[in-house]
VOMARZA-73559 format. One line per 10 residues: their letters; for each residue x, z, y of C-alpha. Coordinates in Angstrom, 3 decimals. Example, Ala and Ser with C-alpha at 12.3 -4.5 7.8 and 13.67 -1.06 7.14 Angstrom:
BEGIN
AS> 12.300/7.800/-4.500  13.670/7.140/-1.060
This chain:
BEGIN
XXXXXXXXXX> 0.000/0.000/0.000  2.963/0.309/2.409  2.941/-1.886/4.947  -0.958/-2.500/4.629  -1.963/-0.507/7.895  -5.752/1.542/8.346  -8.442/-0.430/7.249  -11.832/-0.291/7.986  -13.444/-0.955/4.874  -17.378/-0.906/6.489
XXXXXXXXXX> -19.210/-4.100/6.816  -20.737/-3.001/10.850  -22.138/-6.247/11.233  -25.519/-4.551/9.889  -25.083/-1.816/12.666  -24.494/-4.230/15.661  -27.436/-6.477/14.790  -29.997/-3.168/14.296  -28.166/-2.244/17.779  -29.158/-5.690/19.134
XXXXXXXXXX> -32.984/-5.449/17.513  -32.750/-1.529/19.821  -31.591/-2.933/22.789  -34.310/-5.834/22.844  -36.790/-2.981/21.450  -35.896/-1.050/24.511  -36.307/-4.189/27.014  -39.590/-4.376/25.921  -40.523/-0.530/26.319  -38.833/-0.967/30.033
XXXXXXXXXX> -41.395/-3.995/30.652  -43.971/-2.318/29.033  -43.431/0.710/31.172  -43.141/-1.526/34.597  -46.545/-2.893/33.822  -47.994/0.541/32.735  -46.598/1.860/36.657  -48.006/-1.120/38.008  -51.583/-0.291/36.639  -50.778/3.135/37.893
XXXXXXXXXX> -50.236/2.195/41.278  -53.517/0.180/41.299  -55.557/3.578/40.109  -53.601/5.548/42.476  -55.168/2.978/45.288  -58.450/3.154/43.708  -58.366/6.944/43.442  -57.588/6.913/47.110  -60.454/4.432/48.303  -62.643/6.376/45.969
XXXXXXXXXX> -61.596/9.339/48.047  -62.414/7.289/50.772  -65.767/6.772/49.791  -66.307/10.372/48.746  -65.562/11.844/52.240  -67.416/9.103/53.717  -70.317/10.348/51.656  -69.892/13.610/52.738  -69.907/13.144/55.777  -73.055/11.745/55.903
XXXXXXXXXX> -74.360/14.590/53.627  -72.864/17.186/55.299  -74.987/16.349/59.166  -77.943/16.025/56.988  -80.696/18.843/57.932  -81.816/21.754/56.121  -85.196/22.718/55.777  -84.965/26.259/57.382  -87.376/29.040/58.212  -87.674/31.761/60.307
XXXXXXXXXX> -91.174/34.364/60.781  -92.461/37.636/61.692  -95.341/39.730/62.720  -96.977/40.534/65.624  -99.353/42.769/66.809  -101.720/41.491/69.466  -102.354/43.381/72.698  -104.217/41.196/74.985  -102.048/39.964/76.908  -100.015/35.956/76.364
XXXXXXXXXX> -97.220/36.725/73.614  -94.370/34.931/72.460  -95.350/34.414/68.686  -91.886/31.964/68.715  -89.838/30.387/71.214  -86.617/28.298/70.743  -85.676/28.058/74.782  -82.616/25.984/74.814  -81.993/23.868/71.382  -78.746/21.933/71.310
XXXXXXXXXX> -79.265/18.781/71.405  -82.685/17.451/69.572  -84.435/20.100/68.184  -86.621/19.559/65.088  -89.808/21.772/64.656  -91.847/21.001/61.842  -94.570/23.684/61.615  -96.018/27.004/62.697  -98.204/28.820/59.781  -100.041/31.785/61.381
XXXXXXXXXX> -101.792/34.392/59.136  -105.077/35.411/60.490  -106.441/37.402/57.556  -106.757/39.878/59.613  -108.915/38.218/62.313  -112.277/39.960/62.633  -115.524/38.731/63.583  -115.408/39.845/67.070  -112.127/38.429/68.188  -110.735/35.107/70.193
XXXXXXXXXX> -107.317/34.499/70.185  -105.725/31.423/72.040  -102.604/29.865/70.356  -100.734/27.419/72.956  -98.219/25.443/72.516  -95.742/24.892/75.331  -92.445/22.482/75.694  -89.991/21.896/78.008  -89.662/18.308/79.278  -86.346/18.282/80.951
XXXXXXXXXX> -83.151/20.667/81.434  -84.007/24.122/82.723  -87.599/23.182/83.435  -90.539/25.075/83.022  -92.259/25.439/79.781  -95.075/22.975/79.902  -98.338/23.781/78.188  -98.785/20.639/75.529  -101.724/21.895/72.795  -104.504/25.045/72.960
XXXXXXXXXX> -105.939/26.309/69.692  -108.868/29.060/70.851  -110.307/30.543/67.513  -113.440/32.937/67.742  -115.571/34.627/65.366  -115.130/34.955/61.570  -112.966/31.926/60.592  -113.373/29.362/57.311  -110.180/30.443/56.441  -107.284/33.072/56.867
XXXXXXXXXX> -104.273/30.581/57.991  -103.805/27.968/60.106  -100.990/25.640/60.562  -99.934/23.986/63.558  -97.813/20.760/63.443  -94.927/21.054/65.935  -93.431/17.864/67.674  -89.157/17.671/67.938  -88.023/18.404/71.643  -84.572/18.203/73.078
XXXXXXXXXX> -85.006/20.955/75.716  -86.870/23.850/74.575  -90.637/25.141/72.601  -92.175/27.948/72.785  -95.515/28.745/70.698  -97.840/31.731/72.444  -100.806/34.045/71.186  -103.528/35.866/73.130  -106.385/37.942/72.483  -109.189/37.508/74.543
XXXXXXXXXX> -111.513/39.665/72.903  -112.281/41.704/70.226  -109.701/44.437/68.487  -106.330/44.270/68.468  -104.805/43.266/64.845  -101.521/41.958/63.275  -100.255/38.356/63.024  -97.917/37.315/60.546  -96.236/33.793/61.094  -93.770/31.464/59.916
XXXXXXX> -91.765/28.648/61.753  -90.302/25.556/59.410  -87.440/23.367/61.370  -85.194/21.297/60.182  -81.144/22.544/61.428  -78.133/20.827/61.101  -75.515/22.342/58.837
């Protein structure tokens, strides 16, 4: 053996073509993974305009009014009472309805409900509508539809005759959030 030198006795021409079939296997994983990052940055933009859309959405939800109440009792004492009053809105104020509980109306009483709105910017409350009830009534409530105003409504009560008694009321508006 002298003089032979160190052989390699392997064959690695089976080794550098399975490194060959890895490094095109691998070329195609890189392309695949471009495209795959390529769809991702379309969702990512899609995500983003549905975002868009979303807070657009809300938006418009969000200034949409609520259906809100308010109510109380009071006892009449002759003289013109506030039953509800919204003086200075801001902006366009929505009033839907009054409800007014008169179960305790007796046969000998009146009572005048008015209605009063303010036309322009620190006006005077302007009487609109007078309800004058007397007597025993059909029935125990009455509702009174209520127009939107920009500058101010107030809704009054007043017994003109017969006994004192209780009023319980209710006031629907629509509010912005």
């Amino acid at each position: 053996m002298a003089g032979d030198g160190v052989r390699n006795p392997t064959d690695l021409t089976p080794i550098i073509n399975e490194l060959g079939d890895i490094d095109a296997q691998l070329v195609n994983i890189i392309n695949r993974l471009i495209l795959i990052d390529a769809d991702l940055i379309i969702i990512d933009n899609e995500v983003g305009q549905i975002h868009m859309v979303v807070d657009a959405i809300r938006a418009i939800t969000d200034a949409l009014p609520i259906l809100t109440e308010t109510g109380g009792t009071l006892t009449t004492t002759g003289a013109v009472q506030t039953l509800y009053i919204n003086n200075a809105p801001d902006g366009v104020y929505k009033p839907l309805s009054l409800n007014i509980d008169l179960s305790n109306h007796g046969a000998g009483n009146t009572i005048q409900i008015r209605t009063l709105y303010r036309n322009v910017a620190g006006g005077a409350l302007v009487q609109r509508d007078i309800l004058s009830l007397a007597g025993a009534l059909a029935s125990d409530s009455v509702n009174i539809d209520l127009e939107a105003n920009r500058f101010g409504i107030q809704v009054t009560a007043q017994l003109t005759a017969g006994a004192n008694y209780a009023l319980t009321w209710e006031v629907f508006y629509e509010a912005t959030p």
